[in-house]
Structures are given as C-alpha cells and as structure tokens.
N, C-alpha and C positions, 0 to 999 in steps of 0.2 A: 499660513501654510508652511511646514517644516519641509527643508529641503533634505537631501543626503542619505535617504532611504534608502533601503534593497528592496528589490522586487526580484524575489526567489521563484525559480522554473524548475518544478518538480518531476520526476523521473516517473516513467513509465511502466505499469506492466498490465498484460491484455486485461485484469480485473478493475483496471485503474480508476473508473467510475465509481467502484462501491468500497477503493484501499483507503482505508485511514492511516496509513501511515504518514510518513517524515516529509517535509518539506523541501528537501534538495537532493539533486543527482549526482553523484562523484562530485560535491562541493560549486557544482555550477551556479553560478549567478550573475544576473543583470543589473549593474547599476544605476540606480535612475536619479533625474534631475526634474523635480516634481514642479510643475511651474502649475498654476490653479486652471481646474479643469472643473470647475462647477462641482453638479451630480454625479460625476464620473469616477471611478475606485480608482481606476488605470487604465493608461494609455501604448500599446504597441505596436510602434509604427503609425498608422492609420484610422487603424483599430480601437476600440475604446471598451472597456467592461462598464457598465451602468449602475449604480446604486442596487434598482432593483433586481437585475440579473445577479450582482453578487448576491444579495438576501435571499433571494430562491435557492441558490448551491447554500448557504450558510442554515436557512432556516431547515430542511432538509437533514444536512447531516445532523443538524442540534435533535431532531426529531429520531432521525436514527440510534444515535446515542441512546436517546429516550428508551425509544422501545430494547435495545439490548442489554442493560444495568441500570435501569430506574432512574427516574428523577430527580433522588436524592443525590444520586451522583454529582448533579450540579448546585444542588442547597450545601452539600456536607463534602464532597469528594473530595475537593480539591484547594487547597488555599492560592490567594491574591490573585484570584481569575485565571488560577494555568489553564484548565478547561477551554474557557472561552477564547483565553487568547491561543489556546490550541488550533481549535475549530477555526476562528477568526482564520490565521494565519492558511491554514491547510486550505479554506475556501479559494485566497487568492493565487494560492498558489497554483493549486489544482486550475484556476481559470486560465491562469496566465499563460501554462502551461499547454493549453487547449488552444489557444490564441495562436500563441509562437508554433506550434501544430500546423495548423491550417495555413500558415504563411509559407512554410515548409511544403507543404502539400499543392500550394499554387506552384510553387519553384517547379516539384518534380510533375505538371501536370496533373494533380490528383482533384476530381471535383465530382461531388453528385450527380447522380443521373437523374431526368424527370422523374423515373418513379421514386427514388430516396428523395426525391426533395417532395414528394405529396406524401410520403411515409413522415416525413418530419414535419409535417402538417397535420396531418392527423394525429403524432402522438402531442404536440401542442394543445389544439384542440382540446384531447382530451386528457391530459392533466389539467388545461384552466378551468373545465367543467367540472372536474375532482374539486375544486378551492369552492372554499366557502366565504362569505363575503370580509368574514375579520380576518381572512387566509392574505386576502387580496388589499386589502388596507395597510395588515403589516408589511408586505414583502413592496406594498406600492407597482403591483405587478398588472403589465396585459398582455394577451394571447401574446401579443408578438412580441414579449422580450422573451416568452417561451420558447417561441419559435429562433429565433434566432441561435439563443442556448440551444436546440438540440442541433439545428443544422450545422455549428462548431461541435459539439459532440461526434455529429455523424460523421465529420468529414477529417477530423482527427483519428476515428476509430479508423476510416479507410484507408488514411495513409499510413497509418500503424500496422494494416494487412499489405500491405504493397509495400512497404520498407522491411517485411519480416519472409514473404513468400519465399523468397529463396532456400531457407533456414531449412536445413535437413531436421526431418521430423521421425526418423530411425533412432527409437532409442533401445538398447538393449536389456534384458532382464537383468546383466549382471552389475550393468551399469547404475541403474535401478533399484538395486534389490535391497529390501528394507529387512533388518532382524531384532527381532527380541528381545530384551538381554536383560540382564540384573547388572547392577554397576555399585562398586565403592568407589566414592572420589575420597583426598584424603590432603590436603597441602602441605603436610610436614613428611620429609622423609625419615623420620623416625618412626612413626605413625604408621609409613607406607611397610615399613621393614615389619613390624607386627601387626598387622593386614596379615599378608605373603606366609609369616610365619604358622599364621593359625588358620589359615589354609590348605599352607602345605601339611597341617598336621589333620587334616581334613575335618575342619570346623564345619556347621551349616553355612552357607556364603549369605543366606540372608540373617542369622543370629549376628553371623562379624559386620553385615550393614548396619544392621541397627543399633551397632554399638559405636561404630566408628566413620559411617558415611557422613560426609560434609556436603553432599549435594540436595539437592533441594527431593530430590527423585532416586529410587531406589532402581522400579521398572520402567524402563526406557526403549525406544523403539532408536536404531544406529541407521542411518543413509550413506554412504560415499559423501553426498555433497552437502553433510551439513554436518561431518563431524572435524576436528583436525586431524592430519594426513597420520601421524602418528599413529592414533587412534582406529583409524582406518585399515591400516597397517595390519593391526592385531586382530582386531575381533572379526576381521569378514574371513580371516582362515578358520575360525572356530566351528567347530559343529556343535549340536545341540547337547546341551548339559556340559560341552568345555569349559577349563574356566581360564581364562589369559593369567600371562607373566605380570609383572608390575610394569604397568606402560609410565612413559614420562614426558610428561607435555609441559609446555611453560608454565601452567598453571597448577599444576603439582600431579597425583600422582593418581591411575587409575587402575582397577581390578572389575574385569567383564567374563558376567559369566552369560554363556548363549541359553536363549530359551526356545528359541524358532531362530536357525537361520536363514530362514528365507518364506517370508509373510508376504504372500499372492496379493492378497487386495491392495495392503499398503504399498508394496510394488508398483501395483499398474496406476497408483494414484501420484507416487515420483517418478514416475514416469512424463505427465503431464509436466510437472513442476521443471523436472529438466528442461522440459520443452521448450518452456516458457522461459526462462530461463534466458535460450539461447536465443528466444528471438529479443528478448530487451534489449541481450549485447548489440544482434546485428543493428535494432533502432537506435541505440545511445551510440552506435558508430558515427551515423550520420546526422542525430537531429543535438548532442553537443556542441560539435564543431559548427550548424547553424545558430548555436545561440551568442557564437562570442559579439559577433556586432550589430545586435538586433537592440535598436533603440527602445526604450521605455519609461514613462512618466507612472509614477505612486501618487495619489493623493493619499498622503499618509495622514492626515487631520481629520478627511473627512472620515476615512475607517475607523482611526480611534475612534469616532463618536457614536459609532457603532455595535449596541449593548444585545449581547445575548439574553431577550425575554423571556421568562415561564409564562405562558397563556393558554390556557385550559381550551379554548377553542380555535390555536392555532396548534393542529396535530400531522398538519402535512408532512407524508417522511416517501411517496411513493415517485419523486420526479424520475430518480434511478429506473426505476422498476418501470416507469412507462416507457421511458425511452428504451429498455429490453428489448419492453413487447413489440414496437414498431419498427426501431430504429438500428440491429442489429443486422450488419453484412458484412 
C-alpha cells in the first residue's frame, strides 16, 4: 500500500452529476494517510466509498464517453492512458466530493425526508433491473450499493439547494446580454497597426480576417462574463455593423465588428449560467472552509489496479439519468 497520496474534493456546480470537467476547487485538497482498507477506494471520516460503488460512477462515465465521441477515442484518442487516468481520477473525486457533502449536510441539519428516501429506492431498484448480468459481474454491484450512491447523491443535491436558496435569482438583460460579432485577434502590434489601417481605409472586415486573424474563430458570440474587462469595455457600446478601435488585452490585440448586438435567446440562456454562477460562489463559501480538516484515507494501490475495460456487453451509461428521473428536489 503506497502511502502520501491526495484525495482531491471537486468543486461544484448544480449540473455536477453529468460535468466532466477538473478535478479540484480553487486548489483545494485533502491530504491523506492511506493505511489498508481492504475493498474500499476511500475513507472519509467514518465513511467509506466501496470498490463497487466507485466502478458504477467509473463504468458510467467510460460509457458516456462512449456514446458522445466513439470508442475509438479510447483505442486511438489518447496516449499512456490520459483517458482513463482522466476518468479514473474525476470518479473519485466526484465521490469524495459527494461524501464530504453529506457530512456537510449533517452539520447544517440537512437529511432526506421519508418520501426522498423511498424515491431513492426506487430509482435503485430501477437502475439494478437496467444491469444485465456481465453489467453486474464487472461493476461487482447489488441493489444496495446502488442504493446507497443515490441516497449520497440525493442528499448532497439538497444541501446544495439549502446552501444556495438565499442567492438572488434577478438577473438583468443587460447583465446578460449576449452579441454577435466578427473578431480579428492578431499578437503582434505591428500586425495590429495594419489591421486598423485597412479598415480604416474600409476594407471588407472579413477579407482582413482571413488574411490576418490568429484566432481560432472568426464569428463569435461576446458575454460580459466570459470575455476580459477590456474587451468588454468595447464591443458592448457597439451597435450592429460597428466596428471597434484596436482593443489591447494582455494577449495581444483585437478588432470586433458587431453583427447583433443583442441575441434574445442566447441572452436568456446566460442568464441561467450567471445564475449558477452565483450560487457555486455562495456554496464554495461554506463547503471550502468545511474541507480544511476533514480527515481522509486513499487506497491508492487498490485504484491503480483498476483498468478501464472495452466490453461489448457492458453498455451501462444511464445511472445519471435515472437518478433524474426519481431523485431530483
């Protein structure tokens, strides 16, 4: 058993079930002193994540993968296992995460009511009856380690709603408001000086992109909260067919021309995202500052030994999706 491991506690947002993204929150993590815990991935507090409980989150997301970029992704995608040690990683984190939750949730009072605990029975139920029997072999899985995964699911989601309720949920169009735009990026300001110049001599602004854009995208949709301030600055005065001055951002130099300054649907769809947004801040206020001294053991040995398989008749990718349909409050 290797000792000196990290056992990383990933960050939150209300999609968090079905994010595949990163494994850590603002750099948080638990250091652990792995002493031998059998069958067990890891230890939190009291708590314990099981072999087969992690293989359920693990076989899952491998299955999702599956179905959104094929399966070669996993024969060809990627070299010396990044993939798997992707997945691997992001399983336990996401559990552990889940775990340290629900401890969280005992602190501030937060627990299942009799009907969510028979909703999290039922959706057990029926995802074990989904498995088919090589389903159940690999993952080494019964109803109740199902059961147990969603009632930590459930009761993480609810403290995630009681630690976010307060969060003002007014968000404004302007705040909001998503535009159109055509864009030259350009790194050198020599470059950027003849841009500006065959503009100003009123070039076509997509002829001078295509001869001199360095960004990856020409048409581009601009948000307040996902451009730099700079940035920001410029293009949200423009109206439609303006073209901005030469903007200058650390990363060199930019020329936006508006095409819609103000796109309804995209709008009310950052509108959610701010939302969300702010309720992460309001939960990473309080469930950070519960991780700094929340004890935890890694079996880091037994996980290494824990290989992501191709098996034509294990195709489970719906444990997400059932916990949806039942287990959403």
């Amino acid at each position: 058993m290797r000792t000196g491991g990290k056992l990383k506690l990933v960050g939150l947002s209300a999609l968090f079930l079905l994010t595949l993204g990163g494994c850590k929150v603002a750099g948080s993590e638990v250091v652990v002193n792995a002493d031998h815990i059998d069958n067990k991935v890891f230890k939190i507090k009291e708590e314990v994540c099981t072999l087969p409980e992690a293989r359920v989150v693990l076989t899952n997301y491998q299955n999702i993968y599956d179905t959104m970029y094929g399966i070669d992704l996993w024969e060809h995608g990627f070299k010396d296992n990044q993939l798997e040690n992707y997945v691997k990683d992001m399983t336990v984190s996401r559990l552990a995460q889940i775990m340290a939750m629900d401890y969280l949730a005992q602190e501030n009072e937060v627990a299942l009511s009799e009907e969510e605990q028979a909703k999290v029975k039922e959706a057990a139920e029926a995802y074990f009856a989904s498995l088919n029997d090589a389903e159940k072999e690999y993952m080494q899985v019964k109803q109740g380690d199902i059961e147990t995964l969603y009632t930590r699911y459930g009761l993480a989601n609810k403290l995630y709603t009681f630690l976010t309720q307060g969060v003002n949920d007014e968000v404004s169009d302007e705040e909001a408001r998503v535009m159109e735009a055509e864009q030259i990026f350009v790194s050198d300001e020599e470059k950027a000086k003849e841009v500006a110049q065959q503009l100003k001599e009123g070039n076509d602004f997509l002829t001078v992109a295509n001869q001199y854009n360095e960004a990856s995208e020409v048409e581009v949709f601009f948000s307040k909260n996902n451009v730099e301030q700079e940035v920001a600055d410029a293009v949200f005065s423009l109206e439609n067919g303006e073209i901005s001055k030469k903007i200058k951002t650390t990363d060199g130099f930019y020329f936006v021309k508006c095409i819609n300054h103000y796109d309804q649907e995209r709008t009310d769809d950052n509108k959610s995202v701010i939302l969300e947004e702010r309720r992460k801040e309001a939960f990473d206020d309080v469930y950070q500052g519960f991780l700094t001294d929340l004890p935890s053991e890694f079996n880091e040995e037994l996980w290494d030994g824990v290989k992501v398989e191709l098996n034509k008749d294990v195709t489970t990718d719906s444990f997400f999706q059932v916990y949806e349909k039942y287990c959403t409050w």
